[in-house]
N, C-alpha and C positions, 0 to 999 in steps of 0.2 A: 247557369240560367236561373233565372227568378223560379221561385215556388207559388203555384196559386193560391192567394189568401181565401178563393173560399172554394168550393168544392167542384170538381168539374160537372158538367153539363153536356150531354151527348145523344143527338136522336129529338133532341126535341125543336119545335117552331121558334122563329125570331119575334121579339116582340117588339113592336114598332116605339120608337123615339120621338116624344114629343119635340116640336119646332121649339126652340129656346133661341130667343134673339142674342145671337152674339157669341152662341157657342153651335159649335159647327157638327155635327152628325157625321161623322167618319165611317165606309165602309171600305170590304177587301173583296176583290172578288178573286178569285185564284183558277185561272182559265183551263186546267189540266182535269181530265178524266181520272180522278185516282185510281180505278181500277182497272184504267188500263194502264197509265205508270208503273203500278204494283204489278203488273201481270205479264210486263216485258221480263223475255226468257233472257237467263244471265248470263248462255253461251251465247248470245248477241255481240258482239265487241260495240255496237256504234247507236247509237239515240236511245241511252238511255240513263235511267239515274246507276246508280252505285248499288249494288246492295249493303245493305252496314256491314257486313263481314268485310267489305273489300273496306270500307271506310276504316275499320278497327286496324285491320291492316297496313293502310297507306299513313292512317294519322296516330299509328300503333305510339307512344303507350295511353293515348288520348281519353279514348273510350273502352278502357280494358276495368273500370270501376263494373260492379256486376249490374249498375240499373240500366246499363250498353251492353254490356255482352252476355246476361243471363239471358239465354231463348223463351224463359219462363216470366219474364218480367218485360220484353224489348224484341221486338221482330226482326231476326236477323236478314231478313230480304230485303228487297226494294223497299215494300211499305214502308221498315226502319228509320231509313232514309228521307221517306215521306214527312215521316213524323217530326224529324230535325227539325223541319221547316218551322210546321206549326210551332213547336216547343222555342223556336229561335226568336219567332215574331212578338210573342208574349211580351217582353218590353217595352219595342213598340206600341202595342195595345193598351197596357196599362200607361203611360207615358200620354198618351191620347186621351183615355177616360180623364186620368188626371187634371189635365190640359183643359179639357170640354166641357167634362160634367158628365160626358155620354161614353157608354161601353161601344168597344168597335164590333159591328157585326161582320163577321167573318164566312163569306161563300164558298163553295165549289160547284165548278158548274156543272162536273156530277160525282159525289163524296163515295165515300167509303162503304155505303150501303147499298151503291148505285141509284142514289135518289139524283134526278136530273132538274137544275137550277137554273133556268137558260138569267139570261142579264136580262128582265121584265120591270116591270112597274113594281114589282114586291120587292125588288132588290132595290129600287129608285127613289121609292115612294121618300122614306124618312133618309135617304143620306144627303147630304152637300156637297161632301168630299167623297172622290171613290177614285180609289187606287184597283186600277187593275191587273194583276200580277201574270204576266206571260210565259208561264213553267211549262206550257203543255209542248211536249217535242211533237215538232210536225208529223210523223210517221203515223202520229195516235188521230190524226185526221179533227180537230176541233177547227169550226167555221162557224162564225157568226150566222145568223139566220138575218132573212130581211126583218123579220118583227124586232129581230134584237137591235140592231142598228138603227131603226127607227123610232125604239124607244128610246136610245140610250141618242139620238141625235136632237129629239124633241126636251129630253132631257136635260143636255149641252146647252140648249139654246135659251135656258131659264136663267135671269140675271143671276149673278152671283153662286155658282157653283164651281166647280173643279175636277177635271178627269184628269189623273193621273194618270200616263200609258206607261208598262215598263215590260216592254217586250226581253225577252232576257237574250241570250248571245247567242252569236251564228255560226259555229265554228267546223269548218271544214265544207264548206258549200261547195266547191268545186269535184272535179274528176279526176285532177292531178295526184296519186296517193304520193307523190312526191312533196307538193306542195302544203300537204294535210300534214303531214310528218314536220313538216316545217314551224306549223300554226301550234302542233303539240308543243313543241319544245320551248318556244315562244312563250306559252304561257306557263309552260312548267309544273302542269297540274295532272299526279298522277291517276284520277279521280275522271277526270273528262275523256270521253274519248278522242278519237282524229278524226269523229264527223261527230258533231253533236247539237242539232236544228231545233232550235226553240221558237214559240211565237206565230206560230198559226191562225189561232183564235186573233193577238192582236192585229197582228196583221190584217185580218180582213173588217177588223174595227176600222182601224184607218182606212184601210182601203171605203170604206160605205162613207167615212166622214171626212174623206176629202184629206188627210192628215197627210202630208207631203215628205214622210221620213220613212228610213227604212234601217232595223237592225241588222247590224254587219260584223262579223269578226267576234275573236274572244280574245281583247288585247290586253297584255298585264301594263298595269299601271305601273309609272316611276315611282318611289320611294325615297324615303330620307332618313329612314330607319328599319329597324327589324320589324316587318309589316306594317308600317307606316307608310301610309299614301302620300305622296308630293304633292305641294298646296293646288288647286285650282287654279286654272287661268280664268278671272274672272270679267266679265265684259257688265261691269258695276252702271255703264252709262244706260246700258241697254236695260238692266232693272229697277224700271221705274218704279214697280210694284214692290220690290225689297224681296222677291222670293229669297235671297241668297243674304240678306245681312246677318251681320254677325258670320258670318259662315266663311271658312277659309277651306277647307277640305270635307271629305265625305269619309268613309271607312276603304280600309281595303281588301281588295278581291283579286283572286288571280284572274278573273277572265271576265272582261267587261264588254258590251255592246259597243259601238260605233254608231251612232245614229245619224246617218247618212242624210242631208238637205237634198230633197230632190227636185226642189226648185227654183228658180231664178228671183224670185220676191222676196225681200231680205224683210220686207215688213211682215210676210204671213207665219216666219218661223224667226225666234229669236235663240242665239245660241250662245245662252248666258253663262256657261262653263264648262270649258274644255279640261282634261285633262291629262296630262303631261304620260310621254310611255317610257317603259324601259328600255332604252335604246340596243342594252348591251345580248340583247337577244332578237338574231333577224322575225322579221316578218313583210309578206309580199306588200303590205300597206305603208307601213317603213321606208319600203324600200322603193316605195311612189314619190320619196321625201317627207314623209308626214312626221311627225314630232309630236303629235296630241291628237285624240280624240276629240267628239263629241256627247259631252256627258250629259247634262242636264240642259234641255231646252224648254220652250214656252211659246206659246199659240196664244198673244191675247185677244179677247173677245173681239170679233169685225163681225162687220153684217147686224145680219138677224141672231148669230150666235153668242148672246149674254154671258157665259161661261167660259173661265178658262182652262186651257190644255195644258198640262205638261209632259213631259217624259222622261222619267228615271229610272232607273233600273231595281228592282225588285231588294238586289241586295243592300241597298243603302239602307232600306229597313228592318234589319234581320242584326241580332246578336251575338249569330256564329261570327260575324268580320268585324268584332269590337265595335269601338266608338268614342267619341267627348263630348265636350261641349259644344263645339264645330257643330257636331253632327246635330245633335239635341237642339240647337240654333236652328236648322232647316228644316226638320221634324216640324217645333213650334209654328214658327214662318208660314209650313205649308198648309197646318191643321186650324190657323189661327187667321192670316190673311187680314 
């Protein structure tokens, strides 16, 4: 992962982004309680993260360098794990400044010190673009508030902006431990468990703003190579906007969302890329006949609402699951508009 060129910065105020015509102010919001992520017990088996010890373990000889497995340099719990994130997103961020002109400001809705960040006018005031990352497992109870909704809906409805939803994967939602055992194997990832509920917060975003989808499932994508993702099926008619040119594929993840249409109007959601599954591994969705997911979708602006929606998934921005130019093509695309 990239090194930071200049010194990190921790504990202190964001400083607001002058408006520059033409280049877009990008933020992150990242909807998880860290402290309470960090403070799920790790005789838990189900909704939670990994602690890095189990990671050094599963992805063993990966992170056996000592800036991973010194205790005295790198948090062998949860928190560990936490940190990946951040440290993974970095490229993205720089990729962005690059891109903009503007550094990304990066939220928690409540950080590492337990300072609490609801999604406000502070968070709103200077972005364009704002990705909102749905990491928080439902068990840790994160719910949008009416203020929050209502700012972030009056917000939406300003020409020219962009919310990014990427509620992350739903895996094991049912009571069949039968059927959970199933969803494990399917995506093949020793790291998850056989219930693991993401998306709470976004969830009741959508829910306030009307957002007519819903994440489903942790499905592994098809391949064409040794972790390489299989192209997109792209519905190029339907983006008029160009979110997707240039773009043939995204990165790959063992365990992707479903973003389920839950309603009958093909104009209020557009579902400009599917993506293809591994067939050679059951799952009860599979086995409904399905053959591809729902990967990236788009809400263009109707009504009174100026701004557009989309929905991706959190990992497509992150450098733990690689990347090309593909990818770097829809990054651009969606920072740039």
């Amino acid at each position: 992962m990239n090194e930071q060129r200049t010194a990190r910065v921790y504990n202190s105020r964001h400083h607001p982004r002058p408006y520059t015509p033409g280049r877009r102010r990008v933020s992150i919001y990242v909807s998880w309680s860290y402290p309470a992520e960090a403070g799920r017990n790790p005789a838990e088996l189900d909704n939670r993260f990994s602690t890095m010890t189990e990671v050094r373990r599963v992805a063993w000889p990966a992170y056996e360098d000592p800036q991973w497995s010194d205790p005295m340099r790198f948090q062998p719990g949860v928190a560990g794990s936490l940190e990946l994130f951040f440290r993974a997103w970095v490229p993205f961020q720089d990729f962005v400044e690059e891109t903009t002109g503007h550094p990304v400001a990066v939220y928690q809705r409540i950080d590492q010190a337990g300072f609490v960040t609801p999604l406000d006018e502070r968070v709103l005031a200077d972005t364009d673009t704002l990705f909102v990352f749905g990491l928080d497992h439902m068990v840790t109870g994160q719910d949008a508030g009416t203020e929050e909704v209502q700012a972030l809906n009056e917000w939406v409805h300003r020409e020219g902006t962009c919310l990014v939803l990427g509620p992350h994967h739903d895996v094991g939602a049912g009571d069949d431990l039968k059927v959970r055992d199933v969803e494990y194997h399917h995506h093949g990832d020793a790291l998850v468990p056989r219930q693991q509920r993401f998306g709470r917060y976004v969830r009741s975003l959508m829910e306030g703003l009307d957002v007519p989808v819903q994440n489903r499932y942790g499905l592994r994508p098809a391949v064409v190579g040794p972790n390489r993702i299989a192209p997109l099926s792209i519905d190029r008619d339907l983006d008029t906007t160009g979110w997707l040119t240039g773009v043939t594929s995204f990165n790959f993840h063992m365990h992707l969302p479903h973003y389920a249409v839950t309603t009958d109007d093909e104009k209020a959601v557009r579902v400009l890329g599917r993506q293809p599954i591994d067939l050679s591994r059951p799952h009860p969705f599979t086995d409904e006949g399905n053959t591809e997911f729902n990967m990236f979708l788009w809400l263009p602006p109707t009504g009174a609402r100026g701004g557009d929606i989309l929905m991706a998934d959190s990992t497509i921005f992150s450098a733990l699951f690689g990347g090309d130019e593909s990818l770097r093509n829809f990054w651009r695309n969606i920072v740039t508009r």
